[in-house]
C-alpha positions as MATLAB code, in Angstrom:
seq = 'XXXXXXXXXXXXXXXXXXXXXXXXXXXXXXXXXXXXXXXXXXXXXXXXXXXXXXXXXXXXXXXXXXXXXXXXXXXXXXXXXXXXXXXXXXXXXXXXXXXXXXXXXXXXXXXXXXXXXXXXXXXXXXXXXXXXXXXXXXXXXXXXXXXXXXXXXXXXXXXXXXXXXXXXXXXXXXXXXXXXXXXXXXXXXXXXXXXXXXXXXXXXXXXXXXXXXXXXXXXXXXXXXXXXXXXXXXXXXXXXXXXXXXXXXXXXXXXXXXXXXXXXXXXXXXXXXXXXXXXXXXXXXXXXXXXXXXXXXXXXXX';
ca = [
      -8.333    3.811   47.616;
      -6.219    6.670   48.929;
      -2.933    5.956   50.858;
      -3.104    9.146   52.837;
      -6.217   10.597   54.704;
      -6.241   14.424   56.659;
      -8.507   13.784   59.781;
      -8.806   16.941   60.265;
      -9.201   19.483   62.810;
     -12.030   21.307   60.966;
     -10.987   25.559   61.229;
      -7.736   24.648   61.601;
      -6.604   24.700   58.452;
      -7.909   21.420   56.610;
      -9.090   23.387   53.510;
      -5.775   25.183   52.599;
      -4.093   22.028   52.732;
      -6.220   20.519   50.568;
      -5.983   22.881   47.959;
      -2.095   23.024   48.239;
      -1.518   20.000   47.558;
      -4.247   19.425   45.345;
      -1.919   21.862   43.199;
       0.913   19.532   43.469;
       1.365   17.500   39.713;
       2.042   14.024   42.135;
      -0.436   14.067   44.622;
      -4.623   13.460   43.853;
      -7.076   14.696   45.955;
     -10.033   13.563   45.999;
     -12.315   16.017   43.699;
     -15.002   15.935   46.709;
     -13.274   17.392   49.842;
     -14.908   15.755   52.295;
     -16.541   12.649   51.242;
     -16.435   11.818   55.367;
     -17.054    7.686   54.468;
     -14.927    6.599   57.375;
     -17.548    7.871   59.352;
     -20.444    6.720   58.118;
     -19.655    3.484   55.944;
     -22.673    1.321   55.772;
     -24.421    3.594   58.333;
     -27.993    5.171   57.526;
     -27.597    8.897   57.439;
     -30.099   10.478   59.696;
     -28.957   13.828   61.175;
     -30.569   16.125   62.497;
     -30.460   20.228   63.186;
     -31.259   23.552   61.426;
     -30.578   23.226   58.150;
     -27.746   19.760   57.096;
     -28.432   19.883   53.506;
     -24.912   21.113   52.578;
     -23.433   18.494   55.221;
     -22.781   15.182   52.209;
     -21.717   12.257   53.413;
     -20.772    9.061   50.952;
     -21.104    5.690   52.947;
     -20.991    3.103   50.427;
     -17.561    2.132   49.174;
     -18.130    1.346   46.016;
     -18.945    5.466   45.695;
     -16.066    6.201   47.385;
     -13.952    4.467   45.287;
     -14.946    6.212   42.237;
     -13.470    9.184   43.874;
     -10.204    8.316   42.997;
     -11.439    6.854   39.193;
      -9.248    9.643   37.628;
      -5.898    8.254   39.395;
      -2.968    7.954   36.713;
       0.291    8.653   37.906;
       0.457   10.104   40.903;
       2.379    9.006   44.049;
       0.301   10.280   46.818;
      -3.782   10.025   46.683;
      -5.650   11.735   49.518;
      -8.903   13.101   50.985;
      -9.534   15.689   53.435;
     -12.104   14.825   55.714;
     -12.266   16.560   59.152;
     -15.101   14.436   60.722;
     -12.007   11.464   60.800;
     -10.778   13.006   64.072;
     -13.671   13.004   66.097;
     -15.866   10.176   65.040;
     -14.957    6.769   67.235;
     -14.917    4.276   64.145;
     -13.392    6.296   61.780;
      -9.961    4.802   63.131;
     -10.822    1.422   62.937;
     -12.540    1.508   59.535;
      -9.543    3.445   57.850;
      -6.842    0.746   59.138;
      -9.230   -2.173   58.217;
      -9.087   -0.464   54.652;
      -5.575    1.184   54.196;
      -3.807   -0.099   57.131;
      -0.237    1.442   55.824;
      -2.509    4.424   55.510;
      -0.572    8.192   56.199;
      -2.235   10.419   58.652;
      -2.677   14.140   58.729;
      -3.954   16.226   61.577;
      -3.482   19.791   62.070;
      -4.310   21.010   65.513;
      -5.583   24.959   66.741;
      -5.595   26.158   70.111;
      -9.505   24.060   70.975;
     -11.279   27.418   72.002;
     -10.295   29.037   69.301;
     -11.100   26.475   66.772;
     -14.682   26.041   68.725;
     -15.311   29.854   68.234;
     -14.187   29.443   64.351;
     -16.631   26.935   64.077;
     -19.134   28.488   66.227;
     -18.396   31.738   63.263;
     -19.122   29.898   60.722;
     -22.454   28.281   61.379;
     -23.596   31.883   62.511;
     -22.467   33.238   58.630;
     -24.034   30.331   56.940;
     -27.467   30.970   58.670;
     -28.030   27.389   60.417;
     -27.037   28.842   63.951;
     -29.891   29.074   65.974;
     -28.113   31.278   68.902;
     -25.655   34.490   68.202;
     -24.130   33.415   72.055;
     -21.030   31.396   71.957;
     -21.365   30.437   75.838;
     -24.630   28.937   75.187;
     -23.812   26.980   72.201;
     -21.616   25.364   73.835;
     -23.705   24.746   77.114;
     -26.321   23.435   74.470;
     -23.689   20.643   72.771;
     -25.201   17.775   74.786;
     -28.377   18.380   74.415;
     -27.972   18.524   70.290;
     -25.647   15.473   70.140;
     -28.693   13.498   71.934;
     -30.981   15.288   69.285;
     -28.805   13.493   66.855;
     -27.120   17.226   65.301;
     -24.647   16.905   62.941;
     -21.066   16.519   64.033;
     -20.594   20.298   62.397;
     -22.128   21.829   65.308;
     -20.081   20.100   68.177;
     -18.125   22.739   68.956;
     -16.502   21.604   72.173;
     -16.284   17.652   71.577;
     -14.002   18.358   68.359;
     -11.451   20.119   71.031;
     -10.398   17.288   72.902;
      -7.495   16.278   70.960;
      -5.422   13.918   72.875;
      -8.742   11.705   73.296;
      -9.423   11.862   69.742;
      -5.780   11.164   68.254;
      -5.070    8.135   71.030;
      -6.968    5.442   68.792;
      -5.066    6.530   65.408;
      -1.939    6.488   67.570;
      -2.688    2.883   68.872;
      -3.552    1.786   65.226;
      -0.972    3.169   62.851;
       2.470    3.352   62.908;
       3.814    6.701   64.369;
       6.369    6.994   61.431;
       2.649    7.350   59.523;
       1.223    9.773   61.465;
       2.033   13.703   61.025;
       0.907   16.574   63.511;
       0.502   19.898   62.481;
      -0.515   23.331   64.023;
      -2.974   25.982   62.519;
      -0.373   29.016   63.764;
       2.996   27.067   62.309;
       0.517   27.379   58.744;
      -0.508   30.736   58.796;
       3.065   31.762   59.787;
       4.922   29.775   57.396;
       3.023   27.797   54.822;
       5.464   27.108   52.798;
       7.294   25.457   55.486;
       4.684   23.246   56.544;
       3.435   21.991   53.026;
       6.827   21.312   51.745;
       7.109   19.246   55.044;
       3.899   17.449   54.292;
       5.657   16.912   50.822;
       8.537   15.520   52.157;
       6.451   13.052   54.507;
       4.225   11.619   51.247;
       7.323   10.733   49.348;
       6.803   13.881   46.342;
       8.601   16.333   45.577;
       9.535   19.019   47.923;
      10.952   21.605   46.074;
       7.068   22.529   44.475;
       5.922   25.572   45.389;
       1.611   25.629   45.324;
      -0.128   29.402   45.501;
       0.205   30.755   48.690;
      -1.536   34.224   48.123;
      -5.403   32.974   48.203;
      -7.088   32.491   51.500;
      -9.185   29.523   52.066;
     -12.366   29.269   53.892;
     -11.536   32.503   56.247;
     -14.138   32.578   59.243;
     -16.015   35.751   59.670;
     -19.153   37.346   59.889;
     -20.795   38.536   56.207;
     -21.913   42.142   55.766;
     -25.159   40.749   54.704;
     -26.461   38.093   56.458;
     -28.909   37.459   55.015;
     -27.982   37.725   51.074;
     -24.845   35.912   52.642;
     -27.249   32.505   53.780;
     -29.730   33.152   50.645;
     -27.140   32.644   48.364;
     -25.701   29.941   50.022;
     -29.040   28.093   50.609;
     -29.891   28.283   47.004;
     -26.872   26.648   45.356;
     -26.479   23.952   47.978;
     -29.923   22.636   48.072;
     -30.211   23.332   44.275;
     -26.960   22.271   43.644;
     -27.597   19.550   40.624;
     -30.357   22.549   38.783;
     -27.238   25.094   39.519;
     -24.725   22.367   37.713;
     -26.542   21.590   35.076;
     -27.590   25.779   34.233;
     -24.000   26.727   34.041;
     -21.576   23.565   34.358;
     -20.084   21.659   37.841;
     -16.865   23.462   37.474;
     -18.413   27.101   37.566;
     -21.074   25.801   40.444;
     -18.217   25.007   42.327;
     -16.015   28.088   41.819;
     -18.582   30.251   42.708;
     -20.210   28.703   45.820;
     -16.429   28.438   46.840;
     -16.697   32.361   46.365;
     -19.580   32.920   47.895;
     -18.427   30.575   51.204;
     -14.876   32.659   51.613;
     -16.788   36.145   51.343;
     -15.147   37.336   48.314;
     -18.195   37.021   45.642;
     -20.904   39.792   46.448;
     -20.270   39.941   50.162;
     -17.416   40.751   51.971;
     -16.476   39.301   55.154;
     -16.325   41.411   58.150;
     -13.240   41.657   59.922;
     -13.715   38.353   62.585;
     -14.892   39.353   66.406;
     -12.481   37.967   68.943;
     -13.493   35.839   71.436;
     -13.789   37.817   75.044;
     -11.201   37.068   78.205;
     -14.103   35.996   80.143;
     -15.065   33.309   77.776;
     -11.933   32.021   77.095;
     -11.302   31.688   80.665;
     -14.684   29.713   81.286;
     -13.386   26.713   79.148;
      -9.719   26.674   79.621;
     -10.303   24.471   82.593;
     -12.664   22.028   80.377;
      -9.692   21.542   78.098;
      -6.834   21.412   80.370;
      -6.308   17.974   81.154;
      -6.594   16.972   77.560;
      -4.001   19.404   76.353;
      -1.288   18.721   79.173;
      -1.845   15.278   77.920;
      -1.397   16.428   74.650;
       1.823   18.022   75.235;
       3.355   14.846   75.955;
       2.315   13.373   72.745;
       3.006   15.270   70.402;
       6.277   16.897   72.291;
       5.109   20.616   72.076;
       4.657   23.456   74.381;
       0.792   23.817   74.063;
       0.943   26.277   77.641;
      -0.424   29.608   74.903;
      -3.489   27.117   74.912;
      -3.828   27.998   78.422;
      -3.789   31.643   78.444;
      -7.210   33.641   78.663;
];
C-alpha cells in the first residue's frame, strides 16, 4: 500500500506533482495516476454523463495493490488521485487502510479551478454546454443523474468542507497544504518542500521546463476529441499495435495540446461571472483562512 496519497484539487496542479516526484529515484508513484479506489472500494461503478469512458476507477484492493508490485527501495510510495478530496468516504477508507498515511492537497482560487475544469471537459468533447454559468446552474441536476464527479464543477470548490474530515482523521503533522499560484511561481520551492515532508531527499532537482495537463481550448475541436476518443475507448487495440509505453506518451501528447493540435491561448473567465459565485464560496474560504493560516482575500476579488 502507499504511505502517502495527493487528494487532490483536480486543475490545481495534481498532475505536475505527480510527475515531479515520480522523477525522484526514492519516491514510487503509482504507474496509474489516478486509480481513485478510496472512492469507490467495493462500490459498483455506475456513472453516468456524456461520454465516462476515459474516467477508470479500480475498486477492488487486491488491484490496487498490484499498483505498487514494482516497489523495491524506495522511501516514499504514492498515488495521485484528485477524486480523494471531494468524495465523503474517501477519508474514512484511507485511515482504515494507512492510518499513518501523509496527505497532499494543493488548493486554487475555487472559481478558477471550476472554470479549468469547466475548460477541459469543453476540449475533450464530453461538455454538453459552451456556457460556464449554466454548467454550473446545471451541477445538481447531473449529480442526481448520477454524472461523474469530473463534471462537478462547483462542489469540488468548497474546500474547508472537504478537508475538515481528513483534518479530524489524521494527524496535522501528516497533512500538507499547497497552493496552485505558490507552484507555478516557484516549483522548485514547493516540490523540494514536499520532499522534505516525505522524508527523501531534498536537494533533487526533477524537470521543471515541461508543462503538464495545461487547460485550454484546441484549435481543432474536433480532431482534438477524435483523437482522444479513439485511444481511450480503444485503448488495449492502441497498446497492443504499438506498445503501453508509446500509447501512453502519446495520448499524454495529445491531452496537453502539443501532438497535432495546439492549444489556444486559455479564455479568461469574465468580471461578471466571477462576481456571481464569489458569494457561493465565501463562507467556505473565510473558514478556510483560519485553517490553513493564509490570506485567501485574492479569492474574493471579481
Amino acid at each position: 500500500m502507499p504511505n502517502f496519497v495527493i487528494i487532490g484539487a483536480g486543475k490545481a496542479g495534481t498532475t505536475s506533482l505527480y510527475k515531479y516526484l515520480g522523477e525522484h529515484p526514492q519516491i514510487f508513484m503509482s504507474p496509474k495516476k489516478e486509480p481513485r479506489f478510496f472512492a469507490v472500494e467495493d462500490e459498483e461503478i455506475n456513472f453516468q454523463g456524456p461520454d465516462d469512458t476515459r474516467f477508470k476507477f479500480i475498486n477492488k484492493i487486491d488491484d490496487y495493490q498490484k499498483l505498487f508490485n514494482q516497489v523495491s527501495n524506495e522511501i516514499a510510495i504514492g498515488e495521485a488521485s484528485p477524486i480523494y478530496l471531494t468524495t465523503p468516504k474517501a477519508p474514512r477508507r484511507i485511515h482504515h487502510h494507512i492510518p499513518n498515511a501523509k496527505i497532499i492537497a494543493i488548493l486554487r482560487d475555487p472559481i478558477e479551478r471550476a472554470y479549468s475544469n469547466f475548460l477541459d471537459s469543453l476540449s475533450r468533447g464530453i461538455e454538453t454546454t459552451d456556457n460556464f454559468s449554466e454548467a454550473m446552474l446545471l451541477e445538481e441536476e447531473r449529480i442526481k443523474n448520477r454524472w461523474a464527479p469530473h463534471w462537478h464543477y462547483k462542489r469540488k470548490g468548497f474546500y474547508f468542507s472537504l478537508l475538515k474530515p481528513y483534518f479530524e482523521l489524521f494527524d496535522k503533522k501528516n497533512i500538507k497544504i499547497y497552493f496552485f499560484e505558490d507552484l507555478i511561481k516557484d516549483p522548485q520551492k514547493i516540490v523540494k518542500d514536499i520532499y522534505r515532508f516525505l522524508g527523501v531527499d531534498h536537494c533533487f532537482s526533477p524537470d521543471f521546463s515541461i508543462r503538464h495537463n495545461p487547460s485550454g481550448i484546441p484549435r481543432s475541436k474536433r480532431l482534438h476529441t477524435y483523437f482522444l476518443q479513439k485511444i481511450w475507448s480503444n485503448g488495449s487495440k492502441v497498446n497492443r499495435s504499438i506498445g503501453p509505453k508509446i500509447a501512453n506518451d502519446l495520448l499524454q501528447k495529445i491531452e496537453s495540446g502539443i501532438f497535432l493540435l495546439n492549444l489556444k491561448e486559455k479564455p479568461k473567465i469574465s468580471k461578471k461571472t466571477r462576481k456571481e459565485f464569489i458569494n457561493v464560496y465565501k463562507e467556505d474560504i473565510l473558514n478556510l483562512q483560519g485553517l490553513v493560516n493564509r490570506d485567501l482575500s485574492p479569492w474574493l476579488q471579481a
